[in-house]
N, C-alpha and C positions, 0 to 999 in steps of 0.2 A: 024743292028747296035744297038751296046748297049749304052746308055747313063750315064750306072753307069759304067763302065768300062774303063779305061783307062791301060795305060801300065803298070802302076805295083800295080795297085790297084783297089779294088773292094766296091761300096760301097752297104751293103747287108740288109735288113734287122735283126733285132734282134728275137734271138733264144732263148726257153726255153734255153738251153742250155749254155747261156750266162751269165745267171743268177750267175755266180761267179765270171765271169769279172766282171760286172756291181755291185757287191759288193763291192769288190776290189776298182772300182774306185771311185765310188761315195762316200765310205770313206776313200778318201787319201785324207788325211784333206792339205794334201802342194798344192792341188788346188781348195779347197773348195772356196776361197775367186774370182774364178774365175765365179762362180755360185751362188755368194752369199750366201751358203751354211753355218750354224749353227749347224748343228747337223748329226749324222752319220747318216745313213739309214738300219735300219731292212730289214733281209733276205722277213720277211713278206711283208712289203710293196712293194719292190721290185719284189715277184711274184705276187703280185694283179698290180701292171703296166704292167709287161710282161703279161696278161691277157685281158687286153685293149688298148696294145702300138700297136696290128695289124690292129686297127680301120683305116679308112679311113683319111688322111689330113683333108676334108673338115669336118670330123663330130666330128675327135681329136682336132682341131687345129693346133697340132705338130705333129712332124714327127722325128723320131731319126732312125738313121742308123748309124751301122759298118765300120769302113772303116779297111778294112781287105789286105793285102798284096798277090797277085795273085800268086807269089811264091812260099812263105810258109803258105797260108793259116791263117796267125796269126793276126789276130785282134790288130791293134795299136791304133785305137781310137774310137773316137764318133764325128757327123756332126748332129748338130739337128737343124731343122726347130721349130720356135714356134712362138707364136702370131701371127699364119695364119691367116688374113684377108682376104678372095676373094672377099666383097663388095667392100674395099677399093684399093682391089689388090698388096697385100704389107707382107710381112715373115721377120722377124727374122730368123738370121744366130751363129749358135755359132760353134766351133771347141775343140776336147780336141785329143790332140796325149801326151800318157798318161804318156810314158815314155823316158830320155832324149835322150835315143840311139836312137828314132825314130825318134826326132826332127830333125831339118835341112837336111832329109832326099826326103824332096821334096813329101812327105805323104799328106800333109794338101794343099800344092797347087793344086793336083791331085783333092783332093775331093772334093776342092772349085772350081775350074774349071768344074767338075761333077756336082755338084748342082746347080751352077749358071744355067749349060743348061737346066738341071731337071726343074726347077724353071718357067726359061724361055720361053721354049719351048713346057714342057707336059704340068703341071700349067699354063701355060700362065699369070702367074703374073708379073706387068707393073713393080715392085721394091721388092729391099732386103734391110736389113741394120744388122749394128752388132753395138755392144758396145764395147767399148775398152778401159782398163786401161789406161793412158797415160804413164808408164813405160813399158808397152806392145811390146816394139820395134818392134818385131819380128810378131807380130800379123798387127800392122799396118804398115808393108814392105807388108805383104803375101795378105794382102785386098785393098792395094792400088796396090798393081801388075795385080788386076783382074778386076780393074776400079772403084772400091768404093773411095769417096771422103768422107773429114771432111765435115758435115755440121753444127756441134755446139759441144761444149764442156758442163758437167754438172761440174760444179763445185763444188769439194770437194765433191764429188758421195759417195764414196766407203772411209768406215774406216780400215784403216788395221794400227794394233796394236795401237800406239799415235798418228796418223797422218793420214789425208785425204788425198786424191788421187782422179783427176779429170778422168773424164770418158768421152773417145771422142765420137760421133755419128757419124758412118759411114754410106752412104747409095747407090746406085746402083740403077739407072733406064736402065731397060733393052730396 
């Protein structure tokens, strides 16, 4: 049994070869604000991470994988792990499904149900959590569907353009 795999989705690690998706998205500035992201990303920097993104979780921290469609093979997004703690036993959860036709496709629930057992079961890590816009609707339906709860709000987080926007904390004990 595979734990990345579900029915219509694959979640894979990253390939040289990806190296032009991952340009692509990482400078589509219409979701930079979801990465807190300021500035595009060079072709160069981008293969110096594909260089060291095969490191191990314990020794990266993070962990970024593909979530790729079992079908046709097409890469719709990104599922990363970061701020891996194993002393404290605790990851960071982010999701990007890149494009809108992929959205409400039921992509992001697959891969999150995938990671949470990855998490749980290989890792053996006691919790997750993720950060969430508070205009995020669709992000906080898809994580409270898999049993993450609010447990605080930061207030007035995140600037986007004249106006603050609160950032909810979600989090998931396994």
């Amino acid at each position: 049994m595979n734990r990345l795999i579900s029915d219509n989705i694959h979640l894979r690690a990253i390939e040289p070869e990806d190296l032009q998706l991952l340009y692509d998205w990482e400078n589509n500035t219409e979701i930079w604000e979801l990465g807190n992201t300021t500035q595009p990303f060079s072709i160069y920097t981008l293969k110096r991470y594909l260089e060291t993104c095969h490191l191990d979780i314990f020794e990266n921290k993070q962990l970024r994988m593909v979530i790729q469609t079992n079908k046709t093979k097409r890469p719709v997004g990104l599922i990363d792990l970061f701020d891996f703690d194993p002393f404290n036993s605790r990851v960071g959860i982010g999701i990007l499904i890149n494009e809108n036709k992929d959205r409400k496709q039921g992509f992001a629930g697959e891969a999150l149900s995938l990671v949470c057992t990855y998490i749980s079961e290989i890792l053996l890590i006691n919790q997750a959590y993720c950060n969430i816009s508070e205009d995020n609707k669709a992000s906080i339906q898809l994580f409270e569907k898999f049993g993450f709860e609010q447990n605080g709000v930061k207030k007035q987080w995140t600037k986007r353009r004249n106006k603050y926007i609160d950032e909810l904390f979600f989090q998931k004990i396994f």
